[in-house]
Rosetta silent file (secondary structure, phi, psi, omega in degrees, C-alpha in Angstrom):
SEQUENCE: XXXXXXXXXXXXXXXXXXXXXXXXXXXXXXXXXXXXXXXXXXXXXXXXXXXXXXXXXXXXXXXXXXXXXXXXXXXXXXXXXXXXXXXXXXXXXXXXXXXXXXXXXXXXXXXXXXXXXXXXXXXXXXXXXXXXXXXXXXXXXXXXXXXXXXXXXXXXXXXXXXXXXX
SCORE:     score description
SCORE:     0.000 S_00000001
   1 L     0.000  127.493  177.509   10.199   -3.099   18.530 S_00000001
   2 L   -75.945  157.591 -165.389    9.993   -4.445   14.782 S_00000001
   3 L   -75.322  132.796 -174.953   13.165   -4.683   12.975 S_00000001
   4 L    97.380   -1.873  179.301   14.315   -1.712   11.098 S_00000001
   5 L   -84.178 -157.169  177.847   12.281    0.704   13.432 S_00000001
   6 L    -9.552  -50.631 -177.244   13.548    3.164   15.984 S_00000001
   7 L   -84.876  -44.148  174.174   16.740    1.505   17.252 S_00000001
   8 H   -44.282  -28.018  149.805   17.637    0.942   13.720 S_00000001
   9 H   -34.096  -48.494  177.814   18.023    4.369   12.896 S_00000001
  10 H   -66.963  -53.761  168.449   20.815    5.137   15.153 S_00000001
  11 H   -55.361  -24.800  156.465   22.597    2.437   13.908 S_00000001
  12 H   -85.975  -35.972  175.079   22.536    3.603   10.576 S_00000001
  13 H   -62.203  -37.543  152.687   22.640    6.866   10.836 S_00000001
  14 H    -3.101  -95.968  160.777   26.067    5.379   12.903 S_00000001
  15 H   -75.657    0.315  161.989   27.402    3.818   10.003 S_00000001
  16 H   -55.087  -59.314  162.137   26.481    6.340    7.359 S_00000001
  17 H   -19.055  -79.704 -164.021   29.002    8.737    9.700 S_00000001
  18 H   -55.276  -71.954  152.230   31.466    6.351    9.726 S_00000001
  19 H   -33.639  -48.416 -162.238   31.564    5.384    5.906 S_00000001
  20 H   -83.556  -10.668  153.337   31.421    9.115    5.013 S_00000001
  21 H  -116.178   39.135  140.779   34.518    9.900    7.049 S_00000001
  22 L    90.823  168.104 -149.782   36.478    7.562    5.558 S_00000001
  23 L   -70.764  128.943  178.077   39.236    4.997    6.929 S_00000001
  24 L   -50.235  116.015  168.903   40.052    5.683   11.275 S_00000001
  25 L    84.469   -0.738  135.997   42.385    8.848   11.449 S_00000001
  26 L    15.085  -82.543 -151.277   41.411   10.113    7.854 S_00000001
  27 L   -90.419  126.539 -151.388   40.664   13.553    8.644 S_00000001
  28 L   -82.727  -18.630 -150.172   43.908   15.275    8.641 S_00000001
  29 E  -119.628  144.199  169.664   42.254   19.053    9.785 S_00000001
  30 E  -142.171  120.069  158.826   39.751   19.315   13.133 S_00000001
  31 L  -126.712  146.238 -173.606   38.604   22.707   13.251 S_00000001
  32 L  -114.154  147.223  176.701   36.713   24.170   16.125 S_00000001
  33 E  -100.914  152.493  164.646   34.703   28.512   16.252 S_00000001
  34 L  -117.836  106.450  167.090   35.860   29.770   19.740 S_00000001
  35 L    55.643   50.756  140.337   32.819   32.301   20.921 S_00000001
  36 H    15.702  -77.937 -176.574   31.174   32.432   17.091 S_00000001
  37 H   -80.654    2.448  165.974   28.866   35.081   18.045 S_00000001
  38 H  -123.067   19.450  172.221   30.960   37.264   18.676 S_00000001
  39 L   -43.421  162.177  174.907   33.011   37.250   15.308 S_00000001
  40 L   -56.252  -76.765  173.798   33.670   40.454   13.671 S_00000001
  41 E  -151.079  119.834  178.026   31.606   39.892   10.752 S_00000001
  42 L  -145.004   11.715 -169.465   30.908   36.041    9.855 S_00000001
  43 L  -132.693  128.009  171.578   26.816   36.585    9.905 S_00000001
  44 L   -96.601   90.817 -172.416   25.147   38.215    7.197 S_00000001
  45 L   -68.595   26.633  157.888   22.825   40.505    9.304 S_00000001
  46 L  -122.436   12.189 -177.723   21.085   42.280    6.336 S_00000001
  47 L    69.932   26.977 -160.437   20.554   39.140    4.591 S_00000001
  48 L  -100.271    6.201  150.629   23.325   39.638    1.646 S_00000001
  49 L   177.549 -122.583 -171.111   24.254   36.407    1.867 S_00000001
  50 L   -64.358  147.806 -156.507   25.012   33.012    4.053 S_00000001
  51 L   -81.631  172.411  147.430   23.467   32.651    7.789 S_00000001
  52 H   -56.394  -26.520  154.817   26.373   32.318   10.586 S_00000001
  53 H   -76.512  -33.144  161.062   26.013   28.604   10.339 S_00000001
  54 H    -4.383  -90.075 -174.523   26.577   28.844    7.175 S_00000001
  55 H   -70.549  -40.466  153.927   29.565   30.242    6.820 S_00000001
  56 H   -18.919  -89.790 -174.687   30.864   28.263    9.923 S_00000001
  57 H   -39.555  -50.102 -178.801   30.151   25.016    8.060 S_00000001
  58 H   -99.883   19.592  172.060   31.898   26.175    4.784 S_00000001
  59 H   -84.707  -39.288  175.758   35.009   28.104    6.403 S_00000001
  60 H   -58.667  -57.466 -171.952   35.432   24.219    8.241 S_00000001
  61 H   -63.652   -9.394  170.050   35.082   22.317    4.872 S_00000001
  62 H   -91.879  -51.345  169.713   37.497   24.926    3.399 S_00000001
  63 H   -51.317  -48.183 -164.235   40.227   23.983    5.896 S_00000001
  64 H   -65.173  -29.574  155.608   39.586   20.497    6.393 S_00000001
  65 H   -81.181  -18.253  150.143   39.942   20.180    2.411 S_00000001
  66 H   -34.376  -60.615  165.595   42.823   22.072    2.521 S_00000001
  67 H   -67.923  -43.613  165.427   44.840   20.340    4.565 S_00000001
  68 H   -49.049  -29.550 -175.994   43.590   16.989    3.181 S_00000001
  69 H   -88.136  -85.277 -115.369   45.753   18.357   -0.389 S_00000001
  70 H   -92.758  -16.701  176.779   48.843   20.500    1.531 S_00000001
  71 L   -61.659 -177.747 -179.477   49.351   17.659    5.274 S_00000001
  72 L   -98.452 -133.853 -154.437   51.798   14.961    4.977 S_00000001
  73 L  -152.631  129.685  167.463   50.044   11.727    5.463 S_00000001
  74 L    88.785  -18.332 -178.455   49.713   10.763    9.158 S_00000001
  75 E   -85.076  147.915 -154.799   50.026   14.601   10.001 S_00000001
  76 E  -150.114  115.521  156.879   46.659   16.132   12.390 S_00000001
  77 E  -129.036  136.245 -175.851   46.103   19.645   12.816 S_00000001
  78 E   -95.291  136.170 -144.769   43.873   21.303   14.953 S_00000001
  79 L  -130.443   49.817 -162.519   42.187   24.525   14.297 S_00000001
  80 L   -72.734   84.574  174.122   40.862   27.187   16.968 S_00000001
  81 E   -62.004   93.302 -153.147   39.259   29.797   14.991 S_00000001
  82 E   -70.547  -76.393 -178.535   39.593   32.954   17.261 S_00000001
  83 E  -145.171  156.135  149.473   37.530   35.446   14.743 S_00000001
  84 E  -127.287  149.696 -174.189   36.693   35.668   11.547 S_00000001
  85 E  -119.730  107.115  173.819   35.989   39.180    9.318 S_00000001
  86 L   -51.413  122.418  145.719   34.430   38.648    6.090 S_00000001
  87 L   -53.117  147.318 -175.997   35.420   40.222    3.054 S_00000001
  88 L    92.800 -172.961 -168.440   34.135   43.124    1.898 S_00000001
  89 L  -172.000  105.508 -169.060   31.194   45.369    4.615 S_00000001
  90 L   -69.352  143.895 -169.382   27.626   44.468    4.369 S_00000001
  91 E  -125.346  140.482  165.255   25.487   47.692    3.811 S_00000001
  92 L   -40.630  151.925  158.914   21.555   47.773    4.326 S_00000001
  93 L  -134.071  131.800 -157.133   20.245   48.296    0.744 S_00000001
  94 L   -84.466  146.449 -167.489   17.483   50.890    0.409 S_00000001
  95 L    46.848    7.367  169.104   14.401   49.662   -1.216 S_00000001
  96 L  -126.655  165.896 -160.514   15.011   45.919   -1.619 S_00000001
  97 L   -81.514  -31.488 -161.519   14.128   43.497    0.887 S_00000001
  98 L  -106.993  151.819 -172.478   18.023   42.280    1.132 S_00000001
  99 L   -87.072  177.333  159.955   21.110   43.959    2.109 S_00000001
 100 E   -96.525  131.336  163.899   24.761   44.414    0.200 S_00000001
 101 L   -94.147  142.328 -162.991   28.313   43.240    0.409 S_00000001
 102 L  -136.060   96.525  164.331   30.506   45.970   -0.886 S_00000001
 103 L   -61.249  115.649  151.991   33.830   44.102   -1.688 S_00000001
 104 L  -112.090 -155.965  171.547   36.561   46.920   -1.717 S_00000001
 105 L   -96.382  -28.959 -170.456   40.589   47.054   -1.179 S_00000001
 106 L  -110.451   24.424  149.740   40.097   48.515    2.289 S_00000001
 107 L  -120.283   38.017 -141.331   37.860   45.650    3.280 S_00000001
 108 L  -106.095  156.067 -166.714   39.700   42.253    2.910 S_00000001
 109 L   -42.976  156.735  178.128   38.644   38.975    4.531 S_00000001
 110 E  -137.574   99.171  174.305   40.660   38.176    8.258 S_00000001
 111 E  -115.724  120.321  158.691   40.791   34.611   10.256 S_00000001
 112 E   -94.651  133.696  155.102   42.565   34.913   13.662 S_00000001
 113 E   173.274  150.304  156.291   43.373   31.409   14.880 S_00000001
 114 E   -42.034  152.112  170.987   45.141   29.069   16.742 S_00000001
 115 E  -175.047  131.827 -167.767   46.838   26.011   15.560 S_00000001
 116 E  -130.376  113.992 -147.439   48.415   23.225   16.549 S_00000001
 117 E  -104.633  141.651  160.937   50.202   20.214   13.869 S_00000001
 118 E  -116.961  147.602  152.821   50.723   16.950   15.497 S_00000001
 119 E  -112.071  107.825  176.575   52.556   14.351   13.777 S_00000001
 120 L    64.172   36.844  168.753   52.442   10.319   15.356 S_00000001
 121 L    77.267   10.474 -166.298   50.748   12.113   18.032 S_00000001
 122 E  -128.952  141.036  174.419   53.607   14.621   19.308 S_00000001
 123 E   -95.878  153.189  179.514   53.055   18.481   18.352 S_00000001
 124 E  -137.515   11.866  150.736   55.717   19.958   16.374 S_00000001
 125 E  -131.731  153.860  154.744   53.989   23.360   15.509 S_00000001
 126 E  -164.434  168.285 -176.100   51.919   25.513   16.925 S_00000001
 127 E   163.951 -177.814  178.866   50.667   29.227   16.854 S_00000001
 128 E  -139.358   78.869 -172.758   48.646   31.826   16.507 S_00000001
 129 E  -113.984  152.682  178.783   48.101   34.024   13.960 S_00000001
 130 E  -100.011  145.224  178.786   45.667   36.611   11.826 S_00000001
 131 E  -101.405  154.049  171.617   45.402   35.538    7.842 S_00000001
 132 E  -164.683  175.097  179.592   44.658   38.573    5.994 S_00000001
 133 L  -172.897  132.740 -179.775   45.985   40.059    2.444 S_00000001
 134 L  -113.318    7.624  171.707   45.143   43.721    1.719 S_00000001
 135 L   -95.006   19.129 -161.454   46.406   42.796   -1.908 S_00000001
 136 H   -78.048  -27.296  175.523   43.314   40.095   -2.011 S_00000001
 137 H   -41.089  -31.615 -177.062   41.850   41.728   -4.876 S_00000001
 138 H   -84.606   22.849  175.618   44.440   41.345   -7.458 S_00000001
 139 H  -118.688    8.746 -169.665   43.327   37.672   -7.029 S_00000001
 140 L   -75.215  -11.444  177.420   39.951   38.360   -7.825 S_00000001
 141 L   -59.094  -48.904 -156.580   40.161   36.873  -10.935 S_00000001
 142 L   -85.438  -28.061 -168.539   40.923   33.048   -9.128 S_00000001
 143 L   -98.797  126.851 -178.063   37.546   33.794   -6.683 S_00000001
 144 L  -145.421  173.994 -148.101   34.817   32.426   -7.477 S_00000001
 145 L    58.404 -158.743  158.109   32.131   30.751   -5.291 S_00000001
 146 L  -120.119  122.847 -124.440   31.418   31.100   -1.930 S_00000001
 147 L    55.648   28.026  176.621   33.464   32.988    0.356 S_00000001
 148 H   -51.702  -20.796  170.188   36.362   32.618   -2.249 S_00000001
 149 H   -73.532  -50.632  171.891   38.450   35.654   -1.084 S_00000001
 150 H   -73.631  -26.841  173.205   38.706   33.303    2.103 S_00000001
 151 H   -67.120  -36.026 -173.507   39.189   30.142    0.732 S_00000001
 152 H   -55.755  -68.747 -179.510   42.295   31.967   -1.376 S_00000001
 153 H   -14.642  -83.504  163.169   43.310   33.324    1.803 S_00000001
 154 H   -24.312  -58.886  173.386   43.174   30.077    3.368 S_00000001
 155 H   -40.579  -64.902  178.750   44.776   28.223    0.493 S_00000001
 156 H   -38.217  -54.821 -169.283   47.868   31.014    1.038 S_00000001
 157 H   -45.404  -79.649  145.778   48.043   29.825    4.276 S_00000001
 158 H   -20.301  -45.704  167.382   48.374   26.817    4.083 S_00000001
 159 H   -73.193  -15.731  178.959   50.676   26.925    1.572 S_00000001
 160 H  -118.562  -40.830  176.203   53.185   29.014    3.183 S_00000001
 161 H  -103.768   14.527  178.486   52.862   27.532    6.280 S_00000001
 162 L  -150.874   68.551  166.964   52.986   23.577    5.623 S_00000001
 163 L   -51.533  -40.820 -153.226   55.211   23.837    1.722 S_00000001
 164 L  -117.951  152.281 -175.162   55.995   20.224    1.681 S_00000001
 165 L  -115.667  158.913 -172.140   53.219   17.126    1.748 S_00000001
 166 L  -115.349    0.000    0.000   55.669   13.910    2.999 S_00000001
């Protein structure tokens, strides 16, 4: 095999990995979906917005930077995402190709999950809880992007349940 072919690839793609997550023990947040497919509503099945990987991928990168701002340094938490329920209740939409999400007050976003904080390798939390806010609206002003009623949500979370960075 000539150099830079096949086997090279691996190796690079390897260290590409490795560079991009940063210095051994880095990533403060590991979150895991427990049964996905059977969330409430995390798939947009009329097409109104993000696929189910989708929204996977950017409910993980909303913890994982979370917790990179509110752990203490050296602090690891793990993240077993039970279900999640999107804000808002996707509606068919008559005559267009794509469906709706119809953000109200009597639809706001929900993540059940597990969690467990380790510090130096010993746990010294854990639980289980659903995040919700049936006030998320009067925050609507702060959401912007995508899934932003859940990242606030999240944020809240976080914030209430790990106040002090070390």
């Amino acid at each position: 095999m000539r150099p830079g072919g096949a086997a090279a690839l691996p190796a690079a793609a390897l260290l590409a990995g490795v560079l991009a997550a940063g210095p051994a023990g880095a990533q403060a947040v590991q979150v895991r979906f427990v049964a996905p497919e059977r969330f409430t509503d995390a798939e947009n099945r009329y097409g109104s917005g993000q696929t189910l990987r989708a929204t996977l991928a950017e409910i993980a990168r909303i913890f994982e930077e979370t917790g990179a701002r509110r752990l203490a340094p050296g602090d690891d938490l793990a993240v077993s995402v039970l279900d999640i329920d999107l804000a808002g209740i996707e509606r068919p939409s008559f005559g267009a190709p794509q469906g709706v999400r119809v953000v109200t007050d009597v639809s706001p976003p929900r993540i059940r999950l597990a969690y467990v904080l380790r510090r130096g390798g010993r746990a010294v939390a854990r639980g289980e809880e659903t995040l919700t806010d049936i006030d998320f609206l009067l925050g609507a002003r702060l959401a912007t992007g995508s899934l932003a009623y859940e990242r606030i949500l999240v944020r809240n979370w976080f914030a209430r349940r790990f106040p002090e960075r070390g």
